[in-house]
C-alpha positions as CSV (number, residue, x, y, z in Angstrom):
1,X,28.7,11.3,5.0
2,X,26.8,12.9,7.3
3,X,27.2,12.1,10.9
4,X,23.7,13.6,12.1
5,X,21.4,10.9,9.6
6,X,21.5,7.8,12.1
7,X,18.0,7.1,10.7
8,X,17.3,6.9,6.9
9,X,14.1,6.0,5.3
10,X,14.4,5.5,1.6
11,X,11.2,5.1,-0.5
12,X,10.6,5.7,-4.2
13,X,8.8,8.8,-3.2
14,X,9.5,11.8,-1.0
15,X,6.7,12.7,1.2
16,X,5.9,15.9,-0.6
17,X,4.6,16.6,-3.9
18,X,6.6,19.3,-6.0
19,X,5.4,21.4,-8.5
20,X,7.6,23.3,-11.2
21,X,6.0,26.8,-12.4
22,X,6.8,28.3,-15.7
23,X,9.5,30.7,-14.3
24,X,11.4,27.5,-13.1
25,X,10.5,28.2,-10.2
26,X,8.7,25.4,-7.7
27,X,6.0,24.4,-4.7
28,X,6.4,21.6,-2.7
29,X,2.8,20.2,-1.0
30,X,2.5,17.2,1.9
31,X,1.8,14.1,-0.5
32,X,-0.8,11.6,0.4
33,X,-0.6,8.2,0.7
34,X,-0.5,5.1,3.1
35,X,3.7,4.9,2.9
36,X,3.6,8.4,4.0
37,X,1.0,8.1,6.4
38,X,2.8,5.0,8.3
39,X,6.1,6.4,8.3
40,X,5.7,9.8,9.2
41,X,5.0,9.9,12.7
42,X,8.1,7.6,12.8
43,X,10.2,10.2,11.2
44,X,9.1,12.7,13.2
45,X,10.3,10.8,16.5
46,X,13.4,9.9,15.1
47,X,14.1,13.3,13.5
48,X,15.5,11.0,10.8
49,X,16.0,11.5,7.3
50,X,13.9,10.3,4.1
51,X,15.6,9.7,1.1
52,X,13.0,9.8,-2.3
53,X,12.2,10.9,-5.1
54,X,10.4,14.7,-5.3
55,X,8.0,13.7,-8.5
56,X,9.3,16.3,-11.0
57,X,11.5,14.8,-13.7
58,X,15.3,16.3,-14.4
59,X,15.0,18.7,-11.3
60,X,14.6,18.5,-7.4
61,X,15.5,20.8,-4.6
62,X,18.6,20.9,-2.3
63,X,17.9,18.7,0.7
64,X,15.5,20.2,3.1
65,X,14.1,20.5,7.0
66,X,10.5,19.8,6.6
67,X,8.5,21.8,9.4
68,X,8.4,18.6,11.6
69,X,12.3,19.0,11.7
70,X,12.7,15.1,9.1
71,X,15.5,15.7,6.6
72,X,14.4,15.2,3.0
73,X,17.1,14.3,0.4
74,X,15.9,14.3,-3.2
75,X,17.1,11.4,-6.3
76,X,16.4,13.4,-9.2
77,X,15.0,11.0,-11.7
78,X,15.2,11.7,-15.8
79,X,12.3,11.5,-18.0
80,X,13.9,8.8,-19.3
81,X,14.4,6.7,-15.8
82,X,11.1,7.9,-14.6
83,X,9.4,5.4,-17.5
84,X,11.6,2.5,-17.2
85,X,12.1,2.1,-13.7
86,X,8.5,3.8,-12.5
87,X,6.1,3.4,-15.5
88,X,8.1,0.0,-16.9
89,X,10.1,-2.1,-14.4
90,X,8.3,-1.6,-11.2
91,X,4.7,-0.9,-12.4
92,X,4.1,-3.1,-15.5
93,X,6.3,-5.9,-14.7
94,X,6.6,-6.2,-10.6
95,X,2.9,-4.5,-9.8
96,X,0.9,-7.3,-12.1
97,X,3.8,-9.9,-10.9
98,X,3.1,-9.6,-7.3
99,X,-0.7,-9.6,-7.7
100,X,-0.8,-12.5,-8.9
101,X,-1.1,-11.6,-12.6
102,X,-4.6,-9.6,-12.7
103,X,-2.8,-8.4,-15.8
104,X,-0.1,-10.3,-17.6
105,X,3.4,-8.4,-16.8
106,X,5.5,-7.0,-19.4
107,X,9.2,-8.9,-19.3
108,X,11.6,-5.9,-20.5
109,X,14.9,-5.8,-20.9
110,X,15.5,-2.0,-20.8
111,X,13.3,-1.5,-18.3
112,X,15.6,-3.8,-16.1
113,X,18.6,-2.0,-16.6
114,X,16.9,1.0,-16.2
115,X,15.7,-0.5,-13.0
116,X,18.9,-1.6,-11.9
117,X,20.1,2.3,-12.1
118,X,17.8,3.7,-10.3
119,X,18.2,1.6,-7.6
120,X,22.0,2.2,-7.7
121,X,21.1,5.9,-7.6
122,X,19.0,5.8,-4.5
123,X,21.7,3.4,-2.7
124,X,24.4,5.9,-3.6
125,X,22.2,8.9,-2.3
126,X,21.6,6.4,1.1
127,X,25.3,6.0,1.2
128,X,26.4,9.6,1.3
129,X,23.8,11.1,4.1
130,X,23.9,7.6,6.5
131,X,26.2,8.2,9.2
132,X,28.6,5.4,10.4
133,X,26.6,2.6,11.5
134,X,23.1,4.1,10.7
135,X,19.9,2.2,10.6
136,X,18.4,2.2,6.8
137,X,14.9,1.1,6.3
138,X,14.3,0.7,2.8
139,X,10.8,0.6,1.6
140,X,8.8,-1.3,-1.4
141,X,9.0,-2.9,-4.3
142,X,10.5,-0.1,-6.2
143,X,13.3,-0.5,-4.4
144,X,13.9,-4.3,-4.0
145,X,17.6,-4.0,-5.6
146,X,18.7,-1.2,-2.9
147,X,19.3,-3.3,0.2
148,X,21.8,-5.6,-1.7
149,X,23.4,-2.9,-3.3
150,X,24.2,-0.4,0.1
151,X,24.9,-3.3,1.4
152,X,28.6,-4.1,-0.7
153,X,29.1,0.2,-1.0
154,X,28.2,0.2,3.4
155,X,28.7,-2.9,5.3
156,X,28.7,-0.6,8.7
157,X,24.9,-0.1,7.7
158,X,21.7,-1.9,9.7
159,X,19.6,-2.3,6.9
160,X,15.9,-3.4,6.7
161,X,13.4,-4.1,3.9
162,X,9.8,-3.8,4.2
163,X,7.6,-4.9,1.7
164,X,3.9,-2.8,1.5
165,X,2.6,-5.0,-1.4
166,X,1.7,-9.3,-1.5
167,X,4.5,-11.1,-1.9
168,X,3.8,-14.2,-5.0
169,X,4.0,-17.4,-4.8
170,X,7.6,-19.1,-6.0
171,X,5.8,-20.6,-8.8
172,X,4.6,-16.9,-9.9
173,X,7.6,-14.8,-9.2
174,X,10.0,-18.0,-10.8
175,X,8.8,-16.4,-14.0
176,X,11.0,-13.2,-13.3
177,X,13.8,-13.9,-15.7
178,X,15.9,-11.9,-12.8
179,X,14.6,-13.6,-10.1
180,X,17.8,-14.3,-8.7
181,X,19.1,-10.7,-9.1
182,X,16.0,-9.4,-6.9
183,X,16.1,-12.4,-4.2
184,X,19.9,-10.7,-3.8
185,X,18.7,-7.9,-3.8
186,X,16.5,-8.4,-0.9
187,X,18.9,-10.4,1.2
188,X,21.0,-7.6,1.5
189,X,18.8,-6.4,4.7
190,X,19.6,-8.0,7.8
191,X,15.4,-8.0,8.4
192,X,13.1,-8.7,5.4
193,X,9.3,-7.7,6.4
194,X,5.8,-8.7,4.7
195,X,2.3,-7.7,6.0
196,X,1.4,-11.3,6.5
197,X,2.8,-14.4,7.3
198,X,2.2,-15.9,3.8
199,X,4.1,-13.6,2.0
200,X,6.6,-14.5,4.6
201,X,6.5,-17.8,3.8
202,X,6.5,-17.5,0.1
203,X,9.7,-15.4,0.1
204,X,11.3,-18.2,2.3
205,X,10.4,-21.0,0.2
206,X,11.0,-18.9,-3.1
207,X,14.8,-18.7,-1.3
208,X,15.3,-22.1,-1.8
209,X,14.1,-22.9,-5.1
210,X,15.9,-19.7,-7.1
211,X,19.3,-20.7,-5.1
212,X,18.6,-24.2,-6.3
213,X,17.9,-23.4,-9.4
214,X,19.5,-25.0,-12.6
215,X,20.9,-23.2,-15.3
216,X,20.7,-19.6,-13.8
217,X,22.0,-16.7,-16.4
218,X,23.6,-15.0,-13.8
219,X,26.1,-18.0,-12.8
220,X,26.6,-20.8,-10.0
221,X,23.2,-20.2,-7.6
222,X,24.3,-19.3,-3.5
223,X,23.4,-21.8,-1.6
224,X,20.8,-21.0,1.1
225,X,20.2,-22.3,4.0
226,X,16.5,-21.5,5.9
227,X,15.8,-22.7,9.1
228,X,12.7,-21.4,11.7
229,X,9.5,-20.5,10.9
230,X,7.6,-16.5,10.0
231,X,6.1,-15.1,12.9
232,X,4.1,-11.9,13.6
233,X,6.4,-8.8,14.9
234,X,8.9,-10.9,16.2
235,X,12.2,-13.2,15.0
236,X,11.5,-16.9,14.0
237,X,12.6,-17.6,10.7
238,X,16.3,-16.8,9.0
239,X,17.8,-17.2,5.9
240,X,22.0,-18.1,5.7
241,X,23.3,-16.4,2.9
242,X,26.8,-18.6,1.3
243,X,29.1,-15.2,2.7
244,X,27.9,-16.2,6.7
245,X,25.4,-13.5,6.9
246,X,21.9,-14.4,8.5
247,X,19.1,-12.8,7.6
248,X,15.4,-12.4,9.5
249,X,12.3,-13.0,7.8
250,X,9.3,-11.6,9.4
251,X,5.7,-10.4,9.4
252,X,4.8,-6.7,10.4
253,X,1.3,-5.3,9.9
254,X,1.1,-2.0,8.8
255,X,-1.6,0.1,10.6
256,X,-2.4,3.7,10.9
257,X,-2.0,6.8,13.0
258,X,-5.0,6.6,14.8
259,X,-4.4,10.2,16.6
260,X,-5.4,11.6,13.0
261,X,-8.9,9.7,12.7
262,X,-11.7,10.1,14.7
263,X,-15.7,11.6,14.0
264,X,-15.7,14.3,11.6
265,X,-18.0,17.5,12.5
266,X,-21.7,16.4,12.8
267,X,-22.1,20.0,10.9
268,X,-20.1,18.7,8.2
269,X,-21.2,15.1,8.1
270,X,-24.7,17.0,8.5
271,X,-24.6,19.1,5.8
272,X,-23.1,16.1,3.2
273,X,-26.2,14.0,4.2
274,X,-28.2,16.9,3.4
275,X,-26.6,17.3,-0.6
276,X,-27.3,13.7,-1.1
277,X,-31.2,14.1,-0.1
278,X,-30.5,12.0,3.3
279,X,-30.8,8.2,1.9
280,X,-31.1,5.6,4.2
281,X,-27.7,4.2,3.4
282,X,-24.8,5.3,2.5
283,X,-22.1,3.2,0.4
284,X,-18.9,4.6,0.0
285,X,-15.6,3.2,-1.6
286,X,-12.6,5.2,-1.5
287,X,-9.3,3.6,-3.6
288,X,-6.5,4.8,-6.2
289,X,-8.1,3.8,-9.7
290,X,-6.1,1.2,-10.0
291,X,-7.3,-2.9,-11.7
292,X,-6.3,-4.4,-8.4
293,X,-9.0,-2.5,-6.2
294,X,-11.9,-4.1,-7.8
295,X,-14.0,-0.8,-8.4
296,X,-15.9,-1.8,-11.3
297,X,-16.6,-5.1,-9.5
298,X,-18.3,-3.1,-6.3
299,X,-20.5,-1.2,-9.4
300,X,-21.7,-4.2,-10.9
301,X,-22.9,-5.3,-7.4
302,X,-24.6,-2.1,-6.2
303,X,-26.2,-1.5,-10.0
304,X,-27.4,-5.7,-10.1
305,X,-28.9,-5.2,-6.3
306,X,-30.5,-1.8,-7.1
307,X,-32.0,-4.2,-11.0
308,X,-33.4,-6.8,-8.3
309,X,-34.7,-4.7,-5.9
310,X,-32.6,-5.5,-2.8
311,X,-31.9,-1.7,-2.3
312,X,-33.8,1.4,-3.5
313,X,-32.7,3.7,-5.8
314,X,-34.0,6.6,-3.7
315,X,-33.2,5.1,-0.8
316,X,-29.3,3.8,-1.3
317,X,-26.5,6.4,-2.5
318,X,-22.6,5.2,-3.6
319,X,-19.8,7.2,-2.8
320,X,-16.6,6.6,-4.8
321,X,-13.6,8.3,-4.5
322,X,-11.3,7.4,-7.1
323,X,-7.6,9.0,-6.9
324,X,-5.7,9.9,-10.1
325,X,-2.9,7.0,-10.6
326,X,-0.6,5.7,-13.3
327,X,-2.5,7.4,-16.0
328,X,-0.2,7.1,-18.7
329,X,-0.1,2.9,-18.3
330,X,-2.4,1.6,-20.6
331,X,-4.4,-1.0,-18.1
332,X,-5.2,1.7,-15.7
333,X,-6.8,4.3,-18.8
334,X,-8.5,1.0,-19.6
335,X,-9.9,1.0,-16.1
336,X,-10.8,4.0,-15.7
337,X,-12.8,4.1,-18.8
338,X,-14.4,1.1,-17.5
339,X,-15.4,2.4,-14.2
340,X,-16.7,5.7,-15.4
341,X,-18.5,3.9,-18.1
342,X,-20.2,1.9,-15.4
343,X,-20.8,5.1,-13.1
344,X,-22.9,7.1,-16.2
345,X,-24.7,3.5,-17.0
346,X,-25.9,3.2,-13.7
347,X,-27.1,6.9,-13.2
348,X,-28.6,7.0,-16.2
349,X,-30.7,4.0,-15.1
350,X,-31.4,4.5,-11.7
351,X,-30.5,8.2,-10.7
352,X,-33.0,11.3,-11.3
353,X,-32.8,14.8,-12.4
354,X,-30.0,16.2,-9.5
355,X,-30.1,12.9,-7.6
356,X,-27.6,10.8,-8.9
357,X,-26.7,7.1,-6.9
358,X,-23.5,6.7,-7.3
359,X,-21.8,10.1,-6.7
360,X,-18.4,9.8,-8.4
361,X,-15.2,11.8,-7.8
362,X,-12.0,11.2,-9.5
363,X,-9.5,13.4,-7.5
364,X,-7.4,13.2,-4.0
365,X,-9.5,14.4,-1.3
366,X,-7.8,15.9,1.9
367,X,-7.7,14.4,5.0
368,X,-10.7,16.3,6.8
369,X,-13.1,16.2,3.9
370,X,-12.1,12.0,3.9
371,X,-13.3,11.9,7.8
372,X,-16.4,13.9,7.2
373,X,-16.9,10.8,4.3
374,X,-15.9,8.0,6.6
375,X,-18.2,9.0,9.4
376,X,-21.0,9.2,6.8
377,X,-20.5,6.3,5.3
378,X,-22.9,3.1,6.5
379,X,-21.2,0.7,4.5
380,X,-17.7,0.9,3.1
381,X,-16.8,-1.3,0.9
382,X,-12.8,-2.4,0.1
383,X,-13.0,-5.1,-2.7
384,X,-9.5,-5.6,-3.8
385,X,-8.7,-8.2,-5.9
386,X,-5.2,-8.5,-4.1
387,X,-3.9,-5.6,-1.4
388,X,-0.8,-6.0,0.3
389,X,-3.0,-4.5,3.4
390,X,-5.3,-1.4,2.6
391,X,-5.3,0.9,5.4
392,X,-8.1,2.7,4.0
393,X,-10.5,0.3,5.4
394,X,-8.0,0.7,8.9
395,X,-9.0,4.4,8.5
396,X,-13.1,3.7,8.0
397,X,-12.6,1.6,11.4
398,X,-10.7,4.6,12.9
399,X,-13.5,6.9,12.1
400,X,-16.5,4.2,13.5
401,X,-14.9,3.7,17.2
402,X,-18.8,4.0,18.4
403,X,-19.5,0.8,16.9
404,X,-21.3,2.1,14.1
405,X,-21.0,1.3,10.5
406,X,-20.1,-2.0,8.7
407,X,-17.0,-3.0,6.6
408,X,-17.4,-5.3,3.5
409,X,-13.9,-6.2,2.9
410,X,-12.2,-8.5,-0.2
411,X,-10.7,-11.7,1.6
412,X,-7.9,-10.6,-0.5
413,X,-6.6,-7.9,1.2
414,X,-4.2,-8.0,4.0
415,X,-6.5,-6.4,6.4
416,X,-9.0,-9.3,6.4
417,X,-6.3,-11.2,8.4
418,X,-6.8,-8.4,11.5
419,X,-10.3,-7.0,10.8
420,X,-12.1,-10.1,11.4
421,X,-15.4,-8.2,12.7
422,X,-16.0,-7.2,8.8
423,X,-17.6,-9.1,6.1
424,X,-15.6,-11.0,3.9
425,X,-16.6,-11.5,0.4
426,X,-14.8,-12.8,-2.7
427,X,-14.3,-9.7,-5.2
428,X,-13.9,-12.1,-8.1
429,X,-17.5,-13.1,-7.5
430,X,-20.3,-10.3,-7.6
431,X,-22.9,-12.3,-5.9
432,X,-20.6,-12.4,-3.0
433,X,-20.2,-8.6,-2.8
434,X,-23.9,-8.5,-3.4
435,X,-24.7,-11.1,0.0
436,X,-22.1,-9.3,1.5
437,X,-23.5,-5.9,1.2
438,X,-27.0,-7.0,2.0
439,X,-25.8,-8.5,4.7
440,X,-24.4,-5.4,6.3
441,X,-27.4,-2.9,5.3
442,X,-29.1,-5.9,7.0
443,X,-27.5,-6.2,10.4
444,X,-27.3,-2.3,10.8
445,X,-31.2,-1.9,10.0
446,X,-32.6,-5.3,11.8
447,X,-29.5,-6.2,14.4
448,X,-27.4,-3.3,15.6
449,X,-26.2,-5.0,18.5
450,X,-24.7,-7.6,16.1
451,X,-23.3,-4.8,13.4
452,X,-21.6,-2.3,16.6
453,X,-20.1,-6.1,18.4
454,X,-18.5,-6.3,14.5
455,X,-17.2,-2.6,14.5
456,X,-15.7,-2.8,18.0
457,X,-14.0,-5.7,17.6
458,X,-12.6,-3.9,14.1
459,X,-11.4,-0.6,16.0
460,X,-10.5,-2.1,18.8
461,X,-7.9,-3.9,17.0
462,X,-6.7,-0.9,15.0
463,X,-6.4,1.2,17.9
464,X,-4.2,-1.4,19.8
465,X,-2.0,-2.4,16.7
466,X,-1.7,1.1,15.2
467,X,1.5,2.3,12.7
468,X,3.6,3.1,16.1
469,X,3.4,-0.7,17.1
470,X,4.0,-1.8,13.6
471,X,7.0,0.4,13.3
472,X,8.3,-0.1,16.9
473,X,8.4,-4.1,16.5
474,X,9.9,-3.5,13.3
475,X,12.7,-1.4,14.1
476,X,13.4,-3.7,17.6
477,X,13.7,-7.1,15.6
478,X,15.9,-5.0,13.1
479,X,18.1,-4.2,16.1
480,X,18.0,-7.8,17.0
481,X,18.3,-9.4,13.7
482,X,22.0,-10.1,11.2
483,X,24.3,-11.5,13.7
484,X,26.6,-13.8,11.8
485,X,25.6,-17.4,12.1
């Protein structure tokens, strides 16, 4: 053990991306990300230690002092855990799982058991660099098996769980033929955390009818007792495990670091207006390419309202950034094709010679050349399907503190729950991302008053619940929370 780590975070990935050169030699790069972007500034205060995973397969570094002064500890992963526990278990079978089955998930048994040994891995790694009586927080879905685990190997631990993506309803995640095995799991923390209260409240009730479930593979069901009710940041509901232990249930909103957003340079923002022949409105949508962000949803809207006439072509320009993600799992090449199908239709119909109107880039973009889009942008659209939060449109807000701007945002996404000065459309229904988007261009053209009262009351919000409150009232109820019953 080390005695200096009294603060671990463990998450499937390490903030850094590493690249191996030919010569075995490597690079290691800041990664983006929203996990890395909430949790960073925390590390940084705590001068605590994350343990992840590097991204290369077979080889990682020695542990290392980032220039911050946070501790990083690589897992290495093999080829062969990377696609059962990564590609397999946690991205074909819990990703579609927890959003409500977009796509069907994939019910593998090798992927499980190469699930279940990952997890051991990372919980062994946690073991050996917590000090005595450390606080863990364990992070996402990929990790749902870790809390239970360090739990039995360090029972000196404090140990929380925060979930960044939806959490199902029973009747969904009952399908899980481990279901029990990850409810465990999960239990292992003395706090369990959601975005919303919902999730809350659908882990809570799932609690009850897994342990009371007939029948199970895995032998007699604990019994469970739950007693209180989710609330936001702070202690109301607990779960009594059958070994006396009580576990919190909470809700924690994830937000940003607003210190890193603000206006871009007018120069900048200038000069980008300039290269897109300075339309009247800008659109811009900025996701991972993944089937649960409703891209191709957003394009079917913007190409059907540019067909009717509701916006220009020469007048009305789209902006999507679409990150690389998951590329070897057959439903996101499917999606991509899709989108970029979309994007060349809709040029090809409405765009001229060097004026294009939807401007399409699929790469990661760095953070300054992101603000220089976000202060462009009119309109931004987020049109999940199902997001455990999406700090993306936290970050738009961020950048529109004047009051300028609009945000159409999926009622799907966690976000809608706090941003309620955006406009909330349905992304399973393209006319209601057309009204929605109409709406906006409408209220910043004909009532600016209106649009900047809706954008306050946005940023105002994210700049008085920001990723330090989230992770301070996380941390203090984990301080509070597994008292024995």
């Amino acid at each position: 053990m080390d005695d200096s780590n009294s603060f671990v975070v463990v998450a499937n990935r390490l903030p850094v991306d590493m690249t191996v050169h030919p010569d075995g030699s490597y690079s290691i790069s800041p990664s983006p990300g929203g996990l890395v972007t909430g949790l960073s500034p925390v590390l940084e205060q705590h001068r605590g230690c994350w343990v992840g995973w590097p991204g290369t397969v077979d080889v990682a570094p020695e542990p290392f002092r980032t220039d911050t002064g946070v501790l990083l500890h690589p897992v290495v992963l093999t080829a062969s855990d990377y696609e059962g526990f990564y590609e397999g278990f946690s991205n074909a079978t819990l990703w579609p799982l927890f959003h409500d089955l977009i796509v069907t998930p994939v019910y593998n048994t090798d992927w499980w058991h190469a699930f279940r040994e990952v997890n051991l891995k990372f919980a062994e790694a946690v073991s050996q660099v917590a000090a005595h009586g450390a606080t863990v927080w364990v992070q996402d879905y990929q990790l749902l098996l870790v809390p239970g685990i360090l739990r039995q190997m360090r029972p000196d631990l404090k140990i929380g769980f925060f979930l960044h993506i939806p959490f199902p309803s029973p009747d969904l995640f009952r399908q899980l033929p481990w279901r029990e095995e990850i409810v465990r799991g999960m239990l292992g923390a003395d706090l369990v955390g959601f975005h919303l209260v919902q999730n809350a409240e659908n882990f809570l009730a799932l609690t009850q009818q897994v342990a009371g479930t007939a029948g199970s593979h895995v032998g007699q069901p604990d019994t469970l007792q739950v007693s209180g009710e989710a609330l936001v940041r702070e202690i109301g509901a607990h779960v009594e495990t059958a070994d006396g232990r009580r576990v919190s249930v909470g809700a924690f909103p994830i937000s940003i670091d607003v210190e890193m957003f603000g206006e871009a340079s007018k120069s900048a923002v200038l000069d980008l207006l300039k290269t897109l022949d300075e339309p009247e409105t800008v659109f811009l949508g900025v996701d991972r390419l993944d089937y649960t962000k409703g891209i191709l949803q957003r394009l079917l809207a913007f190409e059907e309202l540019l067909e009717s006439g509701a916006l220009e072509a020469d007048k009305a320009v789209l902006l999507q950034v679409a990150t690389p993600s998951r590329e070897r799992i057959d439903h996101y090449r499917v999606s991509r094709s899709q989108v970029e199908e979309a994007v060349g239709r809709i040029n090809g119909r409405f765009g001229r010679m060097g004026r294009p109107v939807v401007h399409y880039l699929h790469r990661s973009l760095s953070k300054n050349d992101l603000q220089v889009l976000y202060t462009a942008a009119d309109v931004m659209l987020v049109t999940p399907f199902k997001d455990g939060m999406n700090l993306v449109a936290k970050e738009f807000v961020a950048n529109h503190r004047d009051g300028t701007g609009a945000l159409v945002l999926s009622e799907f996404a966690g976000a809608a729950t706090e941003l309620t000065g955006a406009y909330l459309c349905n992304p399973f229904d393209v006319e209601s991302i057309k009204r929605q988007m109409v709406a906006a261009v409408h209220d910043l053209k004909h009532n600016p008053e209106s649009a900047a009262t809706r954008m306050k009351t946005n940023s105002e919000q994210v700049y008085t619940h920001d990723v330090n409150v989230w992770a301070n009232s996380f941390l203090d109820c984990l301080a509070q929370s597994g008292e024995n019953s």
